[in-house]
N, C-alpha and C positions, 0 to 999 in steps of 0.2 A: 182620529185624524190619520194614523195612521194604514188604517185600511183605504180610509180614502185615496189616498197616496199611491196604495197598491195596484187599487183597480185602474186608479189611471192610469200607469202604467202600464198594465196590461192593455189596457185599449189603446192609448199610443201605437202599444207593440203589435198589437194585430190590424192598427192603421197602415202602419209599416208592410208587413210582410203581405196584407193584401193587395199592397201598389206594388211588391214584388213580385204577384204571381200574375201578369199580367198575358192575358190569351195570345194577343196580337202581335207577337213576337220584337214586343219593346216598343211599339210604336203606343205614341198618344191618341188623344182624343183628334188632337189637330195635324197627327200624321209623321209629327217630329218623332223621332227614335230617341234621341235625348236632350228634351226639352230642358229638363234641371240643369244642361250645362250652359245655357244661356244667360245673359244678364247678370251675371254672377259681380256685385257688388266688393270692391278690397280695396284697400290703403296699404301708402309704402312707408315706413315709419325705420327711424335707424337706431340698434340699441344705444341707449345713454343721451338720446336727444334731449336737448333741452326745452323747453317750452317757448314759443316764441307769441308772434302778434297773431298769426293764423292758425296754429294749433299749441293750445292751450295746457293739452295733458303731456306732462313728461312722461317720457320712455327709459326712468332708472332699472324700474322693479318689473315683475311678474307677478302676476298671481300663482304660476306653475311651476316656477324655477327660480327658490330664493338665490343663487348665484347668476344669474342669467346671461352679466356681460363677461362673466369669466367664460362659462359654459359654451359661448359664443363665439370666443377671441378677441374678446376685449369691446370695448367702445368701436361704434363706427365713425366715420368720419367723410361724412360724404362733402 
């Protein structure tokens, strides 16, 4: 399994650095230079939110940062 793991990895990583080395000095297939920063999908969310009728997941914890509304300044308060 865990070689498995490995090699995928490594193909990921030469998926990657082969979209890095790209001839055309950055531009796409459709001419864009940087197409990746379009459409770019994000939510506004405020630490310590509570869960309400339209968004459901409270905003107490992190996955990355067990202190997170200290680390931040406290609760938001919008």
């Amino acid at each position: 399994m865990m070689k498995a793991i490995s090699i995928l990895s490594i193909g990921a990583l030469a998926a990657i650095v082969a979209g890095c080395l790209n001839t055309e000095h950055g531009a796409s297939a459709t001419g864009e230079r940087y197409p990746w920063k379009r459409n770019i999908v994000t939510t506004v969310f405020w630490i310590g939110e509570k869960p309400s009728g339209n968004n459901p997941v409270p905003n107490r914890r992190s996955s990355w940062d067990k202190d997170w509304s200290r680390s931040y300044g406290g609760l938001d308060d919008p």
